[in-house]
N, C-alpha and C positions, 0 to 999 in steps of 0.2 A: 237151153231153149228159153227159160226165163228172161237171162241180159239180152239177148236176140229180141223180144217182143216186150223190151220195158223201153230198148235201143228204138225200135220200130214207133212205139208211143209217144216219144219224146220226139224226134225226128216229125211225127204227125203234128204235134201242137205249136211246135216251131214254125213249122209249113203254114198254118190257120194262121198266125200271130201277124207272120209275114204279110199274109195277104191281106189280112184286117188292115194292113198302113200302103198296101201297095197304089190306092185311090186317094187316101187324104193329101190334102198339101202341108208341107214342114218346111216350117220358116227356116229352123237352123238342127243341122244333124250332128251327131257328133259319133263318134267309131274308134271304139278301144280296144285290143287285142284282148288282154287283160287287167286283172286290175290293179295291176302295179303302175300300172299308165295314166291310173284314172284321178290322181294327184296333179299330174300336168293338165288337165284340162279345166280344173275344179274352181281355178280364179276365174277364167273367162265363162264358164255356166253361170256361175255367180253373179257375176255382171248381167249376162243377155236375161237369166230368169227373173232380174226385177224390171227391168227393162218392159222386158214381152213374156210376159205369166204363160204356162201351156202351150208357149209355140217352139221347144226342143222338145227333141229325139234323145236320147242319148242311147246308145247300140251297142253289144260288146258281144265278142265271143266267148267270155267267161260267165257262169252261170253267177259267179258269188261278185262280181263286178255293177253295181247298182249305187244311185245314189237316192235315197227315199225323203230326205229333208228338204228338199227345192221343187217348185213348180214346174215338173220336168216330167217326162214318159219314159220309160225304160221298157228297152226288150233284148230279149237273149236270142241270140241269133246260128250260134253255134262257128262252127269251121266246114270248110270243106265245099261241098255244092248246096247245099244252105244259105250260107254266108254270100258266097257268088250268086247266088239264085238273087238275092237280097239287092243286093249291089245294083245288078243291072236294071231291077225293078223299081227301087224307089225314087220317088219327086221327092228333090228340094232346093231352096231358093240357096244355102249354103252350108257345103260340107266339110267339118270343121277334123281334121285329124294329125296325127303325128306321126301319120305310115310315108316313109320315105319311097322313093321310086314308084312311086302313082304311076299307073297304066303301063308297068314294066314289070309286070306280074299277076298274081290274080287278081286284083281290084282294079278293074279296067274302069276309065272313065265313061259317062255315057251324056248323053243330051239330055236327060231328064236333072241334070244337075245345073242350076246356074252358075256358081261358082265354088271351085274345091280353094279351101281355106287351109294353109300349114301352120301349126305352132310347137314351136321346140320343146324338145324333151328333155335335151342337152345344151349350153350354152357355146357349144364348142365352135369351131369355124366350117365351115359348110364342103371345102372344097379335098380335104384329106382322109379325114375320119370314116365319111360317107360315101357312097358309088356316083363317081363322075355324074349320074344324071338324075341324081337324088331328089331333084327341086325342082327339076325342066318344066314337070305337067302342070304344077300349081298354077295356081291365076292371082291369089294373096297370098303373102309373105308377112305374118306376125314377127317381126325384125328383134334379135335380144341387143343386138348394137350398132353401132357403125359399118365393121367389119364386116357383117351379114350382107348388107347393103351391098359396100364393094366388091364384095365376093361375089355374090347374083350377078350384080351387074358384068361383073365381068364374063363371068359364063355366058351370061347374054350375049355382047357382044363376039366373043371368041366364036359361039356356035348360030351366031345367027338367031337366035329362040325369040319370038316375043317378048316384050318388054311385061312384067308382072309387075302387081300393083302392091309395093314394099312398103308395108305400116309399119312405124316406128313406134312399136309398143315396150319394147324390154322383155327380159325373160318371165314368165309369170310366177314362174317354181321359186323365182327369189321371194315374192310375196306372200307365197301360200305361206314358204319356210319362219319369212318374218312374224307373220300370225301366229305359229307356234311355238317358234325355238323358245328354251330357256339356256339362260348361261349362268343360272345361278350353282346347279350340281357343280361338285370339284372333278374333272373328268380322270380317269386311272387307266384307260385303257389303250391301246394299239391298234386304229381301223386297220385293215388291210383290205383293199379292193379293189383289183385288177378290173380289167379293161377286158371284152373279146376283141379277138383280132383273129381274121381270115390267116395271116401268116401262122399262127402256133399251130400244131398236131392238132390240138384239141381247142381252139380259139381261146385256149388262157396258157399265161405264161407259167409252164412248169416251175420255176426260180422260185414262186412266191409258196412251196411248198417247203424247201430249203427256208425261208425266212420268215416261216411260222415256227418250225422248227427251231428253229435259232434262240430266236428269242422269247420263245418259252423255257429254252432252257436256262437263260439268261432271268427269269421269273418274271418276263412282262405278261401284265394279262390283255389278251387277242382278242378280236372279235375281226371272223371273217366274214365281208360280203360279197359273192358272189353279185357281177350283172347281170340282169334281167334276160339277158340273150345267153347267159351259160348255163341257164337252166331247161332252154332250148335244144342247145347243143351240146353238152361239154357233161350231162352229167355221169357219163365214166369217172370221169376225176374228181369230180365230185363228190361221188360217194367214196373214194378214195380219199380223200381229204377226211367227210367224216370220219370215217371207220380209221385214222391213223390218229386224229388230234382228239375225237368226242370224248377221250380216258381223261382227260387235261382239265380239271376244273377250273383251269384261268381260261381254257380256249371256249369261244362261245361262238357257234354256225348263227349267220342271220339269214335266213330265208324268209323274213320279213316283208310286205310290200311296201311300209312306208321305212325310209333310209333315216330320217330324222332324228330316231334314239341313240341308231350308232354313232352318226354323227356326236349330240350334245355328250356322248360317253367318253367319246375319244382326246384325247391331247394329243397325239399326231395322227396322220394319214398317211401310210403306204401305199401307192399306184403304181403303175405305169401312163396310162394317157385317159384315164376314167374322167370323164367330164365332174364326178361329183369333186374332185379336188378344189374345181374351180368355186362350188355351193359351199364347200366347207372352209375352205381359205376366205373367199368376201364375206361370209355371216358369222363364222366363228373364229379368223383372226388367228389361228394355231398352226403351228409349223407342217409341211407337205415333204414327202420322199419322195422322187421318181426313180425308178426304177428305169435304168435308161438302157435296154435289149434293141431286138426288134422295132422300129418303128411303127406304130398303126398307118397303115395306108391302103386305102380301099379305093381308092381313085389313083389309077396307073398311069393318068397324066395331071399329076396334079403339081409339074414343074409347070405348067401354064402359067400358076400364079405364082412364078418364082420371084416377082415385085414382090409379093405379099406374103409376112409373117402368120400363122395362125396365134387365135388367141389364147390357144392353149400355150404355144411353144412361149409366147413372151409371158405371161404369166409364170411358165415352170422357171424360164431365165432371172426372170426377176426376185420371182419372189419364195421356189423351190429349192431343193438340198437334193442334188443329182448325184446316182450313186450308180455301179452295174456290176456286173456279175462276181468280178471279183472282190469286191466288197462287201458281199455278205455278211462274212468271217465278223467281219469288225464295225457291223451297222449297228450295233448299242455304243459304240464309241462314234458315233454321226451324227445320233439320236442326241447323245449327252453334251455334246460340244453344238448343237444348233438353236438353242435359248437365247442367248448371247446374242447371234448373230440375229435370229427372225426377230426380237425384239428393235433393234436399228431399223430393220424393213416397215415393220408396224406403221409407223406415222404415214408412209405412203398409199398406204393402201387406200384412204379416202379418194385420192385425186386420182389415183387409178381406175376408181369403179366412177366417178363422173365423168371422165373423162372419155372409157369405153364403152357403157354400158347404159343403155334409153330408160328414163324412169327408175332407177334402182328403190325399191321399197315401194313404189307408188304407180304399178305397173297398170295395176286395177283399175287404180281413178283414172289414170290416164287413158285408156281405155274406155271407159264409162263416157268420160267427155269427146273423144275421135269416132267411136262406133258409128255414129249415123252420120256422121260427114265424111268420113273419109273411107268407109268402106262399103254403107250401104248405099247414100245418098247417089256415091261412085257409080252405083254397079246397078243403077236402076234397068 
């Protein structure tokens, strides 16, 4: 009876909170699930709060998702008919989020919104990874490359959609990540961080428990991360993961929201198609495993764009060490033999990331300087 009428209380203040912003006007909104998300958004608040002091929202389902150091309003909004209730009630001039499939589920769009804003969370390619109509509702496109571009555009024209207004900003998570990475620690450890994907049992690739195993016996020391969406879904195995490796004082679970420490720990990276490969290979330069099973593919037609390579697939081509199932056995012998070769890779990787990638370190200022020309000015 207690949780029932503490449930009932909380549910009440949320409702009041709500309605206190259901009449103001807000310049720019922003809407996080949780607060592992709230890092991809944290360069571009940055930017608009020096800009326009007090005129973000910033909105989350998560209670402990807040950011209290910037000129910025926070409210918890919760899940469920709350969160909806929210949604279709609030005014604002632009809604800044990294929820894919806009208006193809609960977050319906409404006319109280002038323009819904996307910005990546992943720098991956738009047209495989993601559901065929991932991107269709937006109206702006914060662009991390070229590739972004062509991709949109082509879904445009394939399905007929409205032309969206594609800003050439860069990814932002590279910048937050430049701000803090250190590469002075001497890294010791083994990331391993699989990808969900609709095709597994459990949207993670069972395999990658085999090759924790492995190489812990092997005495490398591990550190697993789980993605943000298998804590969603997946945690059966999960907790099966801990409860079999937590004995292991080399194995260490990161349930963490910020990915950055495993990253600066690690000297390699184990995946299958985790966009973080690509944050960890451009900013720390350290050899990549894929793990090459199952493909991720969550758009059923995404031979549309059989012209076009993703940016994931030529990056693992280039500059990854591809391995599959029956190479487990002997992946500390892929591990040991791949120094040699990623160091030859090395020297490329500059011209790689100017060449594909808008702003790389400088996503911010570039930003700073386009915001009111090319997206407000735009969208008067």
């Amino acid at each position: 009876m207690n949780s029932l009428i503490k449930l009932i209380k909380l549910n009440y203040s949320i409702f009041k909170n709500i309605l206190n912003y259901s009449n103001k006007k807000i310049n720019f909104l922003f809407y996080s699930e949780k607060k592992d998300y709230q890092k991809y958004a944290l360069s571009i608040i940055e930017v608009l709060s020096k800009k326009y002091p007090n005129q973000i929202l910033y909105v989350s389902s998560d209670p402990d998702d807040r950011i209290d150091d910037l000129e910025i309003q926070n409210l918890f909004i919760g899940r469920g008919f709350l969160m909806n209730f929210f949604f279709l009630i609030i005014k604002a001039k632009y809604f800044f989020l990294t929820l894919t499939d806009l208006d193809n589920h609960s977050l319906k769009k409404t006319k109280n919104i002038k323009k819904y804003v996307y910005y990546f969370h992943s720098p991956v390619s738009t047209f495989k990874n993601y559901t065929e109509t991932a991107f269709d509702n937006y109206d702006i496109i914060l662009c991390c490359g070229e590739y972004h571009c062509k991709e949109i555009r082509k879904r445009e024209n394939i399905k007929n959609l409205p032309k969206k207004d594609l800003i050439k900003t860069g990814y932002f998570y590279f910048d937050y990540l430049l701000e803090k990475i250190s590469l002075k620690n001497d890294p010791e450890y083994i990331l391993i961080a699989p990808s969900w994907n609709y095709d597994h049992k459990q949207f993670i690739n069972e395999n990658f428990i085999k090759i924790i195993e492995l190489l812990l016996k092997k005495k490398y020391k591990i550190i697993f991360r789980p993605h943000p969406e298998h804590f969603k879904r997946s945690n059966k195995i999960l907790n099966e993961i801990k409860k079999k490796f937590n004995q292991f004082p080399d194995f260490y679970f990161d349930e963490f929201s910020e990915n950055l420490n495993s990253m600066e720990k690690a000297k390699y990276l184990i995946t299958d198609a985790s966009g973080i490969s690509i944050e960890y290979l451009l900013l720390f330069k350290r050899p990549i495993f894929y793990l090459n099973d199952k493909d991720k593919i969550h758009n059923k037609n995404y031979l549309d764009f059989s012209d076009l390579d993703t940016i994931d697939k030529t990056i693992k081509e280039q500059f990854g060490f591809i391995f599959y199932e029956k190479d487990i056995e002997n992946l500390d012998s892929l591990i040991n033999e791949s120094n040699q070769v990623f160091q030859s890779k090395k020297p490329l990787l500059n011209d790689f990331i100017n060449h594909n990638f808008f702003n790389f370190g400088n996503t911010k200022k570039k930003f700073n300087l386009i915001i009111d020309k090319q997206i407000l000015n735009n969208n008067k």
